[in-house]
PDB file as gemmi writes it, atoms N, CA and C in Angstrom:
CRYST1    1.000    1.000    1.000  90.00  90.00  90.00 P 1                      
ATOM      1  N   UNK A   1     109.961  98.018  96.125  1.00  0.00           N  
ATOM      2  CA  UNK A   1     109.120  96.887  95.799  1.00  0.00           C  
ATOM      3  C   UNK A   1     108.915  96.790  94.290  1.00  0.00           C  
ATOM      4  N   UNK A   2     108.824  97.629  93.741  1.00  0.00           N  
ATOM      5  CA  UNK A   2     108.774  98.095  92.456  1.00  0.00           C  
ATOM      6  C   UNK A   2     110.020  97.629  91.239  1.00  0.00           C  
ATOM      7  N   UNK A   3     110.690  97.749  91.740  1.00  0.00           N  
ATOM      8  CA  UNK A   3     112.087  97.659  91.440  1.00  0.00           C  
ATOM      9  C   UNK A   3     112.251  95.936  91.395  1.00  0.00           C  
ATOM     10  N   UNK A   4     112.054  95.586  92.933  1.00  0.00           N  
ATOM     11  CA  UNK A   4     112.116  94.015  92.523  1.00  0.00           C  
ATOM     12  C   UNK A   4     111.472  93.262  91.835  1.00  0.00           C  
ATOM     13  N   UNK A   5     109.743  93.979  91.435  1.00  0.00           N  
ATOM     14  CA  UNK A   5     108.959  93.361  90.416  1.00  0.00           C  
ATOM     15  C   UNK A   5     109.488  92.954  89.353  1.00  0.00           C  
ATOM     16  N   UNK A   6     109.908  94.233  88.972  1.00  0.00           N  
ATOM     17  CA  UNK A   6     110.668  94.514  87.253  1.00  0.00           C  
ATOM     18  C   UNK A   6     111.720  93.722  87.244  1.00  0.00           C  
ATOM     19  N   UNK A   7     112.382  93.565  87.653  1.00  0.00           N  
ATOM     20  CA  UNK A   7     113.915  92.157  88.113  1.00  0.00           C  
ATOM     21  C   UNK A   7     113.394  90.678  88.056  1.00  0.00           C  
ATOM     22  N   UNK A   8     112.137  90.522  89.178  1.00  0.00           N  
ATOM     23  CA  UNK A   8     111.746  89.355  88.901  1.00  0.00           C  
ATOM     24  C   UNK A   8     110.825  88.597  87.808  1.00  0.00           C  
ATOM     25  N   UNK A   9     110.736  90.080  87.466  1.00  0.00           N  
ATOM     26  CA  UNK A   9     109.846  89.738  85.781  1.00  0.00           C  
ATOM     27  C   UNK A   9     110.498  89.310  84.710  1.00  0.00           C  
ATOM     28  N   UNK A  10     111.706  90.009  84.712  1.00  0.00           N  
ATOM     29  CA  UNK A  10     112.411  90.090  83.969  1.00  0.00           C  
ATOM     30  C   UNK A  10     113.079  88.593  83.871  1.00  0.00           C  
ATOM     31  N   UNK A  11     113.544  88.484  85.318  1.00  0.00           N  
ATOM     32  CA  UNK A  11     114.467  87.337  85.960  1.00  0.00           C  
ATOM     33  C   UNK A  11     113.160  85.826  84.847  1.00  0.00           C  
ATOM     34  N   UNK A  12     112.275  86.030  85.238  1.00  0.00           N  
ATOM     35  CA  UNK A  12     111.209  84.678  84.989  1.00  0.00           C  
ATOM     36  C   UNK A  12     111.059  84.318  82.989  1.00  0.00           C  
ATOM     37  N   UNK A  13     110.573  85.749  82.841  1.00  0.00           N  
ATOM     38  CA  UNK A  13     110.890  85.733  81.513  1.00  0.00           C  
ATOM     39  C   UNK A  13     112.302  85.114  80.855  1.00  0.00           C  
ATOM     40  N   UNK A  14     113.115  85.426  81.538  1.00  0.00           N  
ATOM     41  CA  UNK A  14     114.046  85.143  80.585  1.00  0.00           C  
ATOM     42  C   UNK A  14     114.745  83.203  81.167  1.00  0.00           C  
ATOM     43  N   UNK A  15     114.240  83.159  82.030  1.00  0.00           N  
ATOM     44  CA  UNK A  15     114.252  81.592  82.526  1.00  0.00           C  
ATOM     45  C   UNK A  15     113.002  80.918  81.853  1.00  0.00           C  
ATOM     46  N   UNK A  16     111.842  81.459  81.565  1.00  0.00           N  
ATOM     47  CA  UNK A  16     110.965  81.000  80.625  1.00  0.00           C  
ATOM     48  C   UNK A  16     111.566  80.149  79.115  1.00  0.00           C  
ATOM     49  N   UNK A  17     111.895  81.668  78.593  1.00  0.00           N  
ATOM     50  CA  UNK A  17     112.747  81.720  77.456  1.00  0.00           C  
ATOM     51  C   UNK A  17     113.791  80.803  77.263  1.00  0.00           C  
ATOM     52  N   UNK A  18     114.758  80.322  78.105  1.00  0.00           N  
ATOM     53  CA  UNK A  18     115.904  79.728  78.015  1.00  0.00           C  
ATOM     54  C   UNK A  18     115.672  78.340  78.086  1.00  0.00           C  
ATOM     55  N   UNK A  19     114.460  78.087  79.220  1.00  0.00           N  
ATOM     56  CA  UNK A  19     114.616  76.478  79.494  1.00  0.00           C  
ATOM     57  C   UNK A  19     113.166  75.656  79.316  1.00  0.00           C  
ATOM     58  N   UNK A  20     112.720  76.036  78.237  1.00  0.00           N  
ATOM     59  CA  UNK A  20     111.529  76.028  77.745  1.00  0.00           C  
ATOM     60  C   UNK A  20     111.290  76.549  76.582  1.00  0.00           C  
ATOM     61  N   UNK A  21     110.375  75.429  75.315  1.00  0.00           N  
ATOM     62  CA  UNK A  21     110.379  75.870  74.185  1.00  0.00           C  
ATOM     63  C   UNK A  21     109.561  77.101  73.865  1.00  0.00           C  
ATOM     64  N   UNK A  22     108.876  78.002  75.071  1.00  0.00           N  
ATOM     65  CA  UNK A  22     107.989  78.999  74.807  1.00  0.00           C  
ATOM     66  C   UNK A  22     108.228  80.167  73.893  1.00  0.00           C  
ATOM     67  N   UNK A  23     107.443  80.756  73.497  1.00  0.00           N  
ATOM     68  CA  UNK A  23     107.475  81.945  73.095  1.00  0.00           C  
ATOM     69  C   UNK A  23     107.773  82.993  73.809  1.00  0.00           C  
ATOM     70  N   UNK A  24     107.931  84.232  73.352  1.00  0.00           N  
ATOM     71  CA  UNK A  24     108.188  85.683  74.382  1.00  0.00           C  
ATOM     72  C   UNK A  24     106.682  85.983  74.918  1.00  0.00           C  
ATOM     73  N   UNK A  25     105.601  85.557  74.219  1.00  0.00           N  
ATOM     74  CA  UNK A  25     104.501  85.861  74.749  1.00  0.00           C  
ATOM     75  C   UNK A  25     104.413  84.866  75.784  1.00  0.00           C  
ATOM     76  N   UNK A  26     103.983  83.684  75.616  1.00  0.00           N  
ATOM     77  CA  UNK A  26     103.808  82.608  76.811  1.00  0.00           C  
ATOM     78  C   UNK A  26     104.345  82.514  77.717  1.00  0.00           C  
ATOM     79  N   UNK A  27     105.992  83.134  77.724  1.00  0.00           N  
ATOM     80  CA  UNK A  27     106.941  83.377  78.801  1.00  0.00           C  
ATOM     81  C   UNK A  27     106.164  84.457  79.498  1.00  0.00           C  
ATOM     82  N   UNK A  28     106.052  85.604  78.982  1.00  0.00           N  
ATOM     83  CA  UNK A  28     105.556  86.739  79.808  1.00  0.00           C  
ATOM     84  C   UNK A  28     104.367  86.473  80.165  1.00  0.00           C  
ATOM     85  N   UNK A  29     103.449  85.387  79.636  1.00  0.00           N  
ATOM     86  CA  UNK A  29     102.154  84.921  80.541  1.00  0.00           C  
ATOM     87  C   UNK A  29     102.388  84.343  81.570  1.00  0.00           C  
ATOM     88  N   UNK A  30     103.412  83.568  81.847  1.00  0.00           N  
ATOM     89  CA  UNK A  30     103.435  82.835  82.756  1.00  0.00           C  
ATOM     90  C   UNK A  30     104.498  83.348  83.835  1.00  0.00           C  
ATOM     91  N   UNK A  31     105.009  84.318  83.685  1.00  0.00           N  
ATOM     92  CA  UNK A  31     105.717  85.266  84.570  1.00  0.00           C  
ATOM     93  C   UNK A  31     104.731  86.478  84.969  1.00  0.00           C  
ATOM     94  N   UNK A  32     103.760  87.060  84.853  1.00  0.00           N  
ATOM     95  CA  UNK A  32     102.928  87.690  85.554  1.00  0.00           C  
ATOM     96  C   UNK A  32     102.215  87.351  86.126  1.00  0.00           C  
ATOM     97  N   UNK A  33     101.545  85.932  86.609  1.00  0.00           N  
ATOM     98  CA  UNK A  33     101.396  85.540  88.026  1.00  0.00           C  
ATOM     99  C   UNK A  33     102.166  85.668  88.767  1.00  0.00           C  
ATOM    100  N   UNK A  34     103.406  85.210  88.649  1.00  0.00           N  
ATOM    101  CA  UNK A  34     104.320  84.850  89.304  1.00  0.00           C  
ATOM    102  C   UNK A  34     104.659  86.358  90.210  1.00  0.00           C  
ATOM    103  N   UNK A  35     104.916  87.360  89.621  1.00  0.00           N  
ATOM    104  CA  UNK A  35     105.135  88.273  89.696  1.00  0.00           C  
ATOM    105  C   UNK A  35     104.174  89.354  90.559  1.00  0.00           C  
ATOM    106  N   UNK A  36     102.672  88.770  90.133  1.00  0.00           N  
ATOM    107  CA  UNK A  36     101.896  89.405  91.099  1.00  0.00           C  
ATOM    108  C   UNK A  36     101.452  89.273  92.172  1.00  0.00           C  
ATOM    109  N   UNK A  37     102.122  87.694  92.447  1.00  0.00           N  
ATOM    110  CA  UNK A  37     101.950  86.812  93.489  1.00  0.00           C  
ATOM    111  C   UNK A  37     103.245  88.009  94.124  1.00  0.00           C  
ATOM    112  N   UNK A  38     103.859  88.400  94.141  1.00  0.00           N  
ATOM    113  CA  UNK A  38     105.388  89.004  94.859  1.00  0.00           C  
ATOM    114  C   UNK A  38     104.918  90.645  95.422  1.00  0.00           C  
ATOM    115  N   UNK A  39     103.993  90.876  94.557  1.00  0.00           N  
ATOM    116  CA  UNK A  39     103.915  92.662  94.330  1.00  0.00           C  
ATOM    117  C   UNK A  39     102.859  92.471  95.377  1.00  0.00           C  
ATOM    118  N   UNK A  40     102.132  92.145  95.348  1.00  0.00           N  
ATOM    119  CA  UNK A  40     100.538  91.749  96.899  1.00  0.00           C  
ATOM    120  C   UNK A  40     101.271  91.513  98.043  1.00  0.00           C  
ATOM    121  N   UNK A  41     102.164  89.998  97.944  1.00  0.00           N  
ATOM    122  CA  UNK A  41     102.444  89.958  98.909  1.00  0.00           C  
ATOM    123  C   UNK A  41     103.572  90.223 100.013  1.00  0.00           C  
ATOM    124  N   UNK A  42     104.286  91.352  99.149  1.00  0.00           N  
ATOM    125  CA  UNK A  42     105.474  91.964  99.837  1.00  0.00           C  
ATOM    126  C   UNK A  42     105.052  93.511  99.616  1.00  0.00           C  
ATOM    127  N   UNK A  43     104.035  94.020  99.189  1.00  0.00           N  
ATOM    128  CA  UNK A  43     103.440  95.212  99.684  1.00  0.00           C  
ATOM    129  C   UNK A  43     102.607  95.035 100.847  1.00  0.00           C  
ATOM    130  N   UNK A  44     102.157  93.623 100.993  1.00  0.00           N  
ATOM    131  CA  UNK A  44     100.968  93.572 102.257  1.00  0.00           C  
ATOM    132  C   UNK A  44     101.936  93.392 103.662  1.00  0.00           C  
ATOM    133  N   UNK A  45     103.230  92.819 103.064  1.00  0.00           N  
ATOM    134  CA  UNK A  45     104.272  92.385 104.202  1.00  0.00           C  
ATOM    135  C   UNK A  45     105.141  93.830 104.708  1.00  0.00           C  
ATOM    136  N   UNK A  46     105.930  94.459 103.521  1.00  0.00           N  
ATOM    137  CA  UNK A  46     106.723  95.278 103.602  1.00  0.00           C  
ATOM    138  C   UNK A  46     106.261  96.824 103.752  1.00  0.00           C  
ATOM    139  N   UNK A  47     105.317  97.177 103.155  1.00  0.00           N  
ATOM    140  CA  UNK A  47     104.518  98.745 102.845  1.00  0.00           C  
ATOM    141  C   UNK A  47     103.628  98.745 103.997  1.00  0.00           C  
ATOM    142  N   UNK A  48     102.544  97.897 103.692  1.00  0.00           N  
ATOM    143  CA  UNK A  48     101.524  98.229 104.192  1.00  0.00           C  
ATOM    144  C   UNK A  48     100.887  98.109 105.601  1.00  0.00           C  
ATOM    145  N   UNK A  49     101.647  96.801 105.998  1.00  0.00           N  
ATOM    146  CA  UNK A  49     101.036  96.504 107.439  1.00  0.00           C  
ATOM    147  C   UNK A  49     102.314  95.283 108.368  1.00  0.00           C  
ATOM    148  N   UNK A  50     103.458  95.956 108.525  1.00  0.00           N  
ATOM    149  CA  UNK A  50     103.707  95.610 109.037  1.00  0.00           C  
ATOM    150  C   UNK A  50     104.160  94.537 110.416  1.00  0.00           C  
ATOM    151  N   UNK A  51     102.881  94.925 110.601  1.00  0.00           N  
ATOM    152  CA  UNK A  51     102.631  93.631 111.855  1.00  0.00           C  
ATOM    153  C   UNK A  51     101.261  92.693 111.399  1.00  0.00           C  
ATOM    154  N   UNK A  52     101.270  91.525 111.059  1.00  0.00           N  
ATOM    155  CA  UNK A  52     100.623  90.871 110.803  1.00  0.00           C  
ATOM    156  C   UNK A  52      99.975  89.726 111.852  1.00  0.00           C  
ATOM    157  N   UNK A  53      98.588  89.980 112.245  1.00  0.00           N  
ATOM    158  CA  UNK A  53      98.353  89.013 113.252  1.00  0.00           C  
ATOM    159  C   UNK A  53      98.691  87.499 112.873  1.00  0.00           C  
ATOM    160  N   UNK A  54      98.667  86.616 113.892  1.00  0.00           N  
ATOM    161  CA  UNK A  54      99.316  85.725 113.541  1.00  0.00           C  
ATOM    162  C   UNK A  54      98.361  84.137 113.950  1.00  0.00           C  
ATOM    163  N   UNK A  55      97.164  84.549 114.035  1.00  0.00           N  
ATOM    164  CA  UNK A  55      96.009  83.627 113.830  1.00  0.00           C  
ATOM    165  C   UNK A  55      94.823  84.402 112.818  1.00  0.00           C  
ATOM    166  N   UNK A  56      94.756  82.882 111.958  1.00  0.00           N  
ATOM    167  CA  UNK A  56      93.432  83.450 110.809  1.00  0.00           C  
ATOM    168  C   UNK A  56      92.267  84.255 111.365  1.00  0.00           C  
ATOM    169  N   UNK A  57      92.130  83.722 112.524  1.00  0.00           N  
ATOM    170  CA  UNK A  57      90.102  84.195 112.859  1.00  0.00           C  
ATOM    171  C   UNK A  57      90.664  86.031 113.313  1.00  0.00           C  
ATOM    172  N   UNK A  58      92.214  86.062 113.836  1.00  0.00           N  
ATOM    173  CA  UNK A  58      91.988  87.850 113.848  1.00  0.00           C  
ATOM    174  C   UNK A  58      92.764  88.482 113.017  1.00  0.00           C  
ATOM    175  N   UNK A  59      92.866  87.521 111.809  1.00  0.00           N  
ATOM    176  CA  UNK A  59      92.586  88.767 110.013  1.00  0.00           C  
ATOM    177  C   UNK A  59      90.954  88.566 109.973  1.00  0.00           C  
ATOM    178  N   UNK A  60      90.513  87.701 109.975  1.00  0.00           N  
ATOM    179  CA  UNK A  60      89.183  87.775 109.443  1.00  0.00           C  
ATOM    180  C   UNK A  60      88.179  89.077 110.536  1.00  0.00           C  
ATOM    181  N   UNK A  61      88.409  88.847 111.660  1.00  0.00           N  
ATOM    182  CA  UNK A  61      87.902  89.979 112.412  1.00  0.00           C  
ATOM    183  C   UNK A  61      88.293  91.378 112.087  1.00  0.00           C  
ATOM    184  N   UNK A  62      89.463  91.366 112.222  1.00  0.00           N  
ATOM    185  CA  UNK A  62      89.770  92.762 111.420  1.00  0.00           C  
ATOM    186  C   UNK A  62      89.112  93.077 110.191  1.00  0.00           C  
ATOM    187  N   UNK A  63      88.999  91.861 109.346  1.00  0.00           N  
ATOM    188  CA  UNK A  63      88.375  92.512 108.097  1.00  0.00           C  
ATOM    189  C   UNK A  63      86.897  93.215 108.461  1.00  0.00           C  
ATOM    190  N   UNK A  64      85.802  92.293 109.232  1.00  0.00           N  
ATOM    191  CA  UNK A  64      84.844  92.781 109.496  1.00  0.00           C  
ATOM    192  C   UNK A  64      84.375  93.649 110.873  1.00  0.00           C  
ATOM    193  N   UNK A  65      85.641  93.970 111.338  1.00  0.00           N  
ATOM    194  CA  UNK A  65      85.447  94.844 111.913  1.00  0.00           C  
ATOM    195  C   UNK A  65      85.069  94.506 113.719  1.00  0.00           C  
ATOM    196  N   UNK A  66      85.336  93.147 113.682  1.00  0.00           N  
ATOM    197  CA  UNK A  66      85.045  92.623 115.486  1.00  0.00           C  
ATOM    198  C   UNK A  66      86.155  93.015 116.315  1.00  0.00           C  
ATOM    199  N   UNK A  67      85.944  93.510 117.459  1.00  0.00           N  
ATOM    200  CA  UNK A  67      87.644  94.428 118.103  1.00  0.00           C  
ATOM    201  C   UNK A  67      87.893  92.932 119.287  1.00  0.00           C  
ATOM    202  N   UNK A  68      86.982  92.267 119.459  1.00  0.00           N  
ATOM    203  CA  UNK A  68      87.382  91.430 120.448  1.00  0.00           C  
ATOM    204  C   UNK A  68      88.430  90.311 120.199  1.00  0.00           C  
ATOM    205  N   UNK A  69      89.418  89.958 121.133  1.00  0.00           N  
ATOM    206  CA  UNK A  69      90.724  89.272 120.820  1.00  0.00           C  
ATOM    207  C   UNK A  69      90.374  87.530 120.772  1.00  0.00           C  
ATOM    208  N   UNK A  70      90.918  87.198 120.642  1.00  0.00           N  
ATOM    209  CA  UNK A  70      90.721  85.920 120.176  1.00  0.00           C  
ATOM    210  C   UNK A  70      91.833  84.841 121.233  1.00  0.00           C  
TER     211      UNK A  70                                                      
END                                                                             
């Protein structure tokens, strides 16, 4: 996961850079959203939890802790 961060950071920055009058700074501002948007949500997909319920109200139960199914 790690690995693809650094690639797609890299990858954004330098598409920043090329097709856009930005700077190296403004490029790399605007490639670390981008980027952290990827690292959350392919650690929450890929690492961490595998099976993801697949109605909102039972993430939200899980968060607070209600065991009853929905």
């Amino acid at each position: 996961m790690a690995a693809i961060g650094l690639v797609l950071n890299t990858l954004f920055v330098w598409l920043f850079l090329t097709l856009t009058p930005l700077g190296e700074v403004w490029a790399k501002i605007l490639a670390v959203p981008l980027v952290l948007g990827w690292n959350f949500f392919g650690r929450r997909l890929f690492v961490f939890y595998p099976k993801l319920p697949k109605v909102p109200g039972q993430i939200a139960a899980r968060m607070v802790g209600i065991t009853r199914p929905y």
